[in-house]
C-alpha positions as CSV (number, residue, x, y, z in Angstrom):
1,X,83.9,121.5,49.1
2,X,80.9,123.6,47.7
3,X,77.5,123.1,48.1
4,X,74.7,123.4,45.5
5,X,73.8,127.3,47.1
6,X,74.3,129.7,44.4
7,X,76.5,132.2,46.0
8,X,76.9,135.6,45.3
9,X,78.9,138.5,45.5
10,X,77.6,141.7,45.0
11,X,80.1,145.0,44.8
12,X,79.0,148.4,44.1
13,X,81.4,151.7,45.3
14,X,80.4,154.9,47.4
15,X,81.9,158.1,47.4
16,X,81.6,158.2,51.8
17,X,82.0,155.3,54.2
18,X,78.9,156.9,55.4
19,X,76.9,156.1,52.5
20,X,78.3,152.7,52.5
21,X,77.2,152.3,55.8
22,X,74.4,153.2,55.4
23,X,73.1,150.9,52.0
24,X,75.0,148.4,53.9
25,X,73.3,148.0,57.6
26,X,69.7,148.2,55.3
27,X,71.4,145.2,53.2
28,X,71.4,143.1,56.1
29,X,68.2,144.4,58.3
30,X,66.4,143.6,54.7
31,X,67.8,140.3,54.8
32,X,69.2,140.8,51.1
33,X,72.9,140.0,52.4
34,X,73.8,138.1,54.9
35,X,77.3,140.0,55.3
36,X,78.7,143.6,53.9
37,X,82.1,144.4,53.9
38,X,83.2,148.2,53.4
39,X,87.0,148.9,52.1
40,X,87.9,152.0,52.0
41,X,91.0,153.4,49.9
42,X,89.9,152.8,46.7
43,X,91.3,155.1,43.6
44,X,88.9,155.3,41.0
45,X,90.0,156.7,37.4
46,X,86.9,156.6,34.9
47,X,85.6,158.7,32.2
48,X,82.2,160.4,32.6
49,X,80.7,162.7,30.3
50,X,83.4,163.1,28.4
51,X,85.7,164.2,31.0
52,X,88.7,161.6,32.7
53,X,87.9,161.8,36.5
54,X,89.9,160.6,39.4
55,X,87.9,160.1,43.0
56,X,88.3,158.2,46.0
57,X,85.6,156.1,46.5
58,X,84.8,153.2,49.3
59,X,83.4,149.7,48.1
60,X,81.2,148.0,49.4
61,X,81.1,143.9,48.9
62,X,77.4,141.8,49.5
63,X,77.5,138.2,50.2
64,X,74.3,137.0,49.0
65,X,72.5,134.5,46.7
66,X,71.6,134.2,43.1
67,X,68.1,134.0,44.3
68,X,68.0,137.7,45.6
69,X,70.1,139.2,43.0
70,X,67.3,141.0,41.1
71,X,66.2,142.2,44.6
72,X,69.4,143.2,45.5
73,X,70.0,144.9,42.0
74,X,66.9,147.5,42.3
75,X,67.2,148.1,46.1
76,X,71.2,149.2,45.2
77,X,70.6,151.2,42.1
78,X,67.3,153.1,44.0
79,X,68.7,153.6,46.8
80,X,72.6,154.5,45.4
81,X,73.5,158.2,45.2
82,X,75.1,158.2,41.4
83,X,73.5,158.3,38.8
84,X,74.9,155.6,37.1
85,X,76.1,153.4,40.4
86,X,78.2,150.4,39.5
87,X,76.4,147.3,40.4
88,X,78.1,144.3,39.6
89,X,77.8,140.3,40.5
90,X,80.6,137.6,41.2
91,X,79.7,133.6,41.6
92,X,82.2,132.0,43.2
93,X,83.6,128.8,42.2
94,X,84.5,127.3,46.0
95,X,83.8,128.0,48.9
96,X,83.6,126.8,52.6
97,X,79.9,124.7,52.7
98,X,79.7,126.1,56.3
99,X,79.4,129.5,55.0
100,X,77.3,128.8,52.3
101,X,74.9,127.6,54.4
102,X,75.0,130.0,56.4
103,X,74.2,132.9,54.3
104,X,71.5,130.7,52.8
105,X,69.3,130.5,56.7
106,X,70.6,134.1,57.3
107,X,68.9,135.3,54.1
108,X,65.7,132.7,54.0
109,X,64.7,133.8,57.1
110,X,63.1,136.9,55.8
């Protein structure tokens, strides 16, 4: 059963865990997620000025809410180390009203 929060789920990729880290544990002290989660392994193949390139990258995944994406959004792409960092949004359709909730009082207690 949902709940009428307006989740969020913000992903964006690094090329270290460090720098993940790092964007992540301001994230939450900033109170613009409530949770990060880092994955590391990821195998990126995209083309960048022309060239195909192929790096390992680490991603990095924001629980949040629609309310603090445009927040969220400029503190990720000045703070990111590319130049052009990916910065995208998911809405989930379901999920558990518990945890909606409680990324809502994590993140309005700013």
């Amino acid at each position: 059963m949902t709940s009428n929060i307006s989740l969020l789920v913000v992903t964006t990729s690094f090329q270290t865990l460090e720098q993940a880290q790092t964007i992540a544990r301001q994230l939450v002290e900033n109170r613009l997620a409530a949770c990060v989660q880092i994955q590391q392994g990821l195998y990126s193949i995209y083309s960048w000025d022309g060239k195909i390139c192929e790096e390992n990258e680490v991603l990095l995944s924001a629980k949040t809410t629609a309310a603090n994406w445009e927040e969220i959004r400029t503190f990720i792409h000045n703070n990111h180390p590319y130049d052009l960092p990916e910065i995208m949004a998911f809405t989930p359709i379901e999920y558990e009203q518990q945890y909606g909730k409680w990324i809502e009082a994590e993140l309005e207690s700013k």
